[in-house]
C-alpha positions in Angstrom: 0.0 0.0 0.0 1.5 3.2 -0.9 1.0 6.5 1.1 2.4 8.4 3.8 1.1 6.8 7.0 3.0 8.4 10.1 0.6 11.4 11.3 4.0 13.9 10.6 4.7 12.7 7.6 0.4 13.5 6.7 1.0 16.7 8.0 4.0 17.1 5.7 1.8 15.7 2.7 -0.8 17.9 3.0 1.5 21.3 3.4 3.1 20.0 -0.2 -0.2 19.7 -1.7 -1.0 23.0 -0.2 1.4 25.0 -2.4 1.1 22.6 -4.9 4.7 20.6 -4.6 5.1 17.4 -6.4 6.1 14.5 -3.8 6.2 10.7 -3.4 4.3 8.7 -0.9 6.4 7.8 2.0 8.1 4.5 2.4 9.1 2.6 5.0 12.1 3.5 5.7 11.2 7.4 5.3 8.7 6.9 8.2 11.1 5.3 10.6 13.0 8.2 9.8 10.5 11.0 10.4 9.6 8.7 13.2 13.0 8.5 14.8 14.0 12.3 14.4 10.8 12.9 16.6 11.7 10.2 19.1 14.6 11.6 19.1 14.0 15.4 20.1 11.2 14.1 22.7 14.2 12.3 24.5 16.5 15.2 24.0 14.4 17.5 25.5 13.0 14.5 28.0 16.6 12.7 29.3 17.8 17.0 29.6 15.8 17.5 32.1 13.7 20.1 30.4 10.6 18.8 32.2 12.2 18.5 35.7 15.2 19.9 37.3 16.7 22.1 34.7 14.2 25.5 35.2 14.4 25.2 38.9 18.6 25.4 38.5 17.4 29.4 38.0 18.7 32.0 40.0 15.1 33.6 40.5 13.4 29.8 41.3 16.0 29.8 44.0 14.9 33.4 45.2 11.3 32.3 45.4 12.7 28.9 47.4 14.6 31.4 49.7 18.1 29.6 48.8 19.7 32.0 46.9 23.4 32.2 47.1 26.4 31.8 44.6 26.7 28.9 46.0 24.0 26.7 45.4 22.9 28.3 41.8 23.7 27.8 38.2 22.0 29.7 35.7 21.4 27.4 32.1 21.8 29.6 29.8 21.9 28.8 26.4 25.8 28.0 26.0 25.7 25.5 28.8 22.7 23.4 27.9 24.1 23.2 24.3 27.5 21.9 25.9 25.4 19.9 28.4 23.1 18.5 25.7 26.3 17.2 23.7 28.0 15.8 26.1 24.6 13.2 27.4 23.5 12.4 24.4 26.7 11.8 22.6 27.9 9.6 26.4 25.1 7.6 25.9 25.7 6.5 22.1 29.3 5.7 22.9 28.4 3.2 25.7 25.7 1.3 23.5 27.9 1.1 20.6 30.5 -1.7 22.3 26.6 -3.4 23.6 24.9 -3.6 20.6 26.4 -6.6 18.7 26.0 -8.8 21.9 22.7 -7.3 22.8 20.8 -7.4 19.9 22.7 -10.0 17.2 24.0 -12.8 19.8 21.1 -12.5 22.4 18.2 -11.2 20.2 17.1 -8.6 22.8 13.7 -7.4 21.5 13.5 -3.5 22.7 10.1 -3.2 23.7 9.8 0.3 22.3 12.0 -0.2 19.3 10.1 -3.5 18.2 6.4 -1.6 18.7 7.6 1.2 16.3 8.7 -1.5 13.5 5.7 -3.3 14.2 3.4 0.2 14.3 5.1 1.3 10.7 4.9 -2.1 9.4 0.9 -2.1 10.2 1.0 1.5 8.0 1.5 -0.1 5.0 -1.6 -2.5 5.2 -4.9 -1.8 4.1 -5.8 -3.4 8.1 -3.1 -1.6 9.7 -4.1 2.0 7.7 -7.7 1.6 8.7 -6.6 0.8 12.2 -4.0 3.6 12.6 -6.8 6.1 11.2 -9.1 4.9 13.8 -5.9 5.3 16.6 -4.8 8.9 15.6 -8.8 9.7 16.2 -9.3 8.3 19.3 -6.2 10.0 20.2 -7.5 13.7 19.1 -10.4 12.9 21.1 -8.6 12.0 24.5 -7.1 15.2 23.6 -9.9 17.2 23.3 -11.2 15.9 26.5 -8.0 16.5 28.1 -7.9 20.0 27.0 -11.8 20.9 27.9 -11.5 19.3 31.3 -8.9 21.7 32.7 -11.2 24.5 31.2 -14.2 23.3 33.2 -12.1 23.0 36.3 -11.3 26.4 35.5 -14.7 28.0 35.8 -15.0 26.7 39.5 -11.0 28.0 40.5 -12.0 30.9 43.2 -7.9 31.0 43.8 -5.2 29.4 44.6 -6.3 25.8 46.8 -9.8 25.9 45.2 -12.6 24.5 43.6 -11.9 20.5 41.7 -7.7 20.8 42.3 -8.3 20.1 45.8 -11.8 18.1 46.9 -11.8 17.1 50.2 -13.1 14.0 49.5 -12.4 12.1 53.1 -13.4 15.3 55.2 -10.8 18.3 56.4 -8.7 16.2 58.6 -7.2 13.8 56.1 -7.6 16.9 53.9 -4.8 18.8 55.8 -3.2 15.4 55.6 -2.8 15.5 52.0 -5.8 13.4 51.2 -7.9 14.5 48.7 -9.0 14.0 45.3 -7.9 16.2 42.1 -9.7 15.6 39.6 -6.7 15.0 37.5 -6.7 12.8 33.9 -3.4 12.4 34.1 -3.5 10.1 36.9 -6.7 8.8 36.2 -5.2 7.8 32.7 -1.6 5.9 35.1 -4.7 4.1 37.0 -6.1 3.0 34.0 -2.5 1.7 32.4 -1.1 0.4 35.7 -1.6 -3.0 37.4 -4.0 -3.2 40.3 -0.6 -4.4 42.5 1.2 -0.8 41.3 -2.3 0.8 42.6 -2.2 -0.7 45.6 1.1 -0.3 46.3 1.2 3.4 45.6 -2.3 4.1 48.0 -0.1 1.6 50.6 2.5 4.1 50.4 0.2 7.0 50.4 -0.9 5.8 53.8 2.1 5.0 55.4 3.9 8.4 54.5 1.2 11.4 54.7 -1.2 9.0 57.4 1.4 7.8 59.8 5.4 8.8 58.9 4.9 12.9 58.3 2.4 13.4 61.2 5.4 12.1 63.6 8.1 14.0 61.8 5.7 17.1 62.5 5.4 16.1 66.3 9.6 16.7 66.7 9.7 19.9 65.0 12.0 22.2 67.8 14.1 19.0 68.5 14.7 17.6 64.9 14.2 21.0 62.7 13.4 24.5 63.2 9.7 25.1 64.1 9.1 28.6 62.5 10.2 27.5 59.0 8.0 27.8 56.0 6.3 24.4 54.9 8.2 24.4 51.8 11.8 25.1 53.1 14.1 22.4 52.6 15.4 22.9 56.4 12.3 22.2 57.6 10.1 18.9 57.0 10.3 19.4 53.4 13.6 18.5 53.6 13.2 15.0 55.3 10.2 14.8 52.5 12.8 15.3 49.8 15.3 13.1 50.9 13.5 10.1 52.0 11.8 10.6 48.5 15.1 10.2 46.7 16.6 7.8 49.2 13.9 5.1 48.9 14.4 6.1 44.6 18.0 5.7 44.6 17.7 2.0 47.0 14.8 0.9 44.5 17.1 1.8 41.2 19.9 -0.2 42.7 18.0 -3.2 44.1 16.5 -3.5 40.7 19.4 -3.2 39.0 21.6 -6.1 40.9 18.3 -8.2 40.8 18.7 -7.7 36.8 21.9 -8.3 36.6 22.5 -11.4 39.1 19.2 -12.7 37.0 20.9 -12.7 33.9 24.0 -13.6 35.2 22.1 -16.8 36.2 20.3 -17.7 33.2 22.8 -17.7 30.6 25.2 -19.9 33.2 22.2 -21.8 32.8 21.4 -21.9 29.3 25.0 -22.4 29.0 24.9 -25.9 31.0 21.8 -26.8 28.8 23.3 -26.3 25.7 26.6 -28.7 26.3 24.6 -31.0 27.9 22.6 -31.3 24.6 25.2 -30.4 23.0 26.4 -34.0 24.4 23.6 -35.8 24.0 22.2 -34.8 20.5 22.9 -37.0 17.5 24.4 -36.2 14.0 20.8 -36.4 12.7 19.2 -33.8 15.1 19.6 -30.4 15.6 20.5 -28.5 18.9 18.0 -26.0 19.9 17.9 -22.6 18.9 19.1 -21.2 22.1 22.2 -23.3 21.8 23.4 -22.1 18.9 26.2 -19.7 18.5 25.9 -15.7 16.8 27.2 -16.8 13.3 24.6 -20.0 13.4 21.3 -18.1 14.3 21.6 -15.4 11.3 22.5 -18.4 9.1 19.1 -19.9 9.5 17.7 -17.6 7.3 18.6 -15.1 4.3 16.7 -12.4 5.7 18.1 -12.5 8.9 21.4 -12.6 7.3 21.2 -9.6 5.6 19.2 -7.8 8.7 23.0 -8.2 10.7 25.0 -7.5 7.2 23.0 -3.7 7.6 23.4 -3.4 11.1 26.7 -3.9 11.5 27.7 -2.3 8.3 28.4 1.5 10.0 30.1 0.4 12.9 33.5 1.4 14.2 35.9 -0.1 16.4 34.9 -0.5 20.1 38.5 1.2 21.2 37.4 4.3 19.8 33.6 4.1 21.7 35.2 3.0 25.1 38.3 6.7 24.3 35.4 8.6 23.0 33.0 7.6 26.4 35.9 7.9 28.7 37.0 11.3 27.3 33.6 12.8 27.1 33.2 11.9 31.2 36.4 13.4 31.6 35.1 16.5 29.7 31.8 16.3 32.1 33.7 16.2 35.3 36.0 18.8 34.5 33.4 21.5 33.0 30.6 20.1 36.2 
């Protein structure tokens, strides 16, 4: 089926028949482009820390937080975050490079979001799959909609600052002043709808134990443990034990998961390992070993296309020397410049 099927590359098609251009329907390979370059400058402005950290590094955030100083503040202007930009994005494609052979041609790692694009484009270029994306990008502009007209309502009812559907006491004023009470908010309504009921009951679990029980006895030592006549929002005060906690339970999470990872895959291919020269052993001439037991070079021969998937991959690669020099000096660079 011919046509341009990713909604930017529509958008595109229709601006050219607009002025009246000449143009090609899209291919494949045009759309995983289009798509990547917009993946890509999501994550930019995503893995920056656009959408967290990086506005509140502003002199005049630190003003209103009363923790001004030349100490404690760096302003991003537009020099530094271009320097800053380079250096993470550019760190993070020198450390995959040296991965990527083992990761994706000898283990056959899927990538969950990488195979749900191919699969997503792919389904473009099928009379099912165009029907079906049509039907996805409308659905979408209608979540949107809603999203957009729901704030607007909410609006309407806003008599200031704490009022009106942000903050419905659903559970009475006592757990109110607790931090209990309902929003209103699509955005988590939409993380209910996506997440597991054990994430939702783990998160209301948590709720409990922190703002029911935890923060109520942090407030009963204020004089002894903090300052009592500190704003509510001042890191000195029980903000500050908010914060840190926060991060500290984030930080033991990240590295418990990541030591469970890697002793988990540690133990599996030692496994799979064993397996395989134990059939290894024990298969005849006339059968084959299982697919899991074969080596890099024997899984790509199975098939042509498989074959010439790796040939392409590997084709613009260069050594993993000048990846592991090119990582190393760019930290270097990182550390140096802080």
């Amino acid at each position: 089926m011919h046509g341009c099927s990713s909604v930017p590359g529509r958008v595109l098609i229709r601006v050219l028949d607009v002025f009246g251009v000449p143009h090609l329907p899209f291919t494949r390979q045009e759309n995983t482009l289009i798509q990547t370059a917009v993946v890509s400058c999501s994550t930019i402005a995503f893995s920056g820390g656009f959408g967290t950290y990086i506005l509140g590094m502003r002199g005049k955030s630190a003003i209103e937080g009363h923790i001004g100083n030349g100490k404690n503040v760096e302003e991003p202007n537009i020099q530094r975050l271009i320097a800053f930009l380079f250096l993470v994005n550019f760190a993070g494609l020198f450390i995959i490079v040296p991965l990527r052979k083992m990761m994706i041609i000898r283990h056959r790692l899927t990538f969950p979001s990488g195979t749900a694009t191919a699969h997503l484009i792919n389904s473009f270029h099928t009379p099912h799959g165009a029907k079906q994306a049509r039907q996805q990008v409308v659905t979408l502009f209608k979540s949107l909609g809603a999203t957009v007209l729901w704030p607007l309502f909410q609006w309407f009812f806003a008599g200031g600052k704490n009022c009106g559907f942000e903050l419905f006491p659903t559970f009475g004023m006592t757990a109110y002043r607790r931090g209990f009470y309902f929003d209103f908010s699509t955005t988590n309504v939409g993380i209910g709808m996506i997440c597991p009921p054990m994430i939702t009951a783990s998160m209301l679990t948590g709720s409990i134990v922190s703002w029911g029980i935890l923060w109520p006895y942090v407030e009963t030592k204020a004089g002894r443990w903090f300052p009592e006549n500190l704003d509510a929002n001042d890191l000195g005060g029980i903000m500050g034990y908010r914060v840190f906690v926060g991060v500290s339970m984030i930080l033991a999470d990240g590295l418990f998961t990541f030591l469970s990872a890697l002793i988990r895959t540690a133990y599996a291919m030692r496994k799979r390992r064993r397996s395989c020269g134990r059939a290894g052993a024990s298969t005849t001439s006339a059968a084959a070993p299982p697919f899991q037991c074969l080596s890099a070079t024997e899984r790509i021969m199975q098939s042509f296309d498989d074959r010439r998937r790796a040939q392409v991959f590997l084709r613009d690669r260069f050594p993993a020397w000048v990846a592991v020099a090119s990582y190393a000096a760019l930290a270097a660079v990182s550390t140096a410049v802080r």
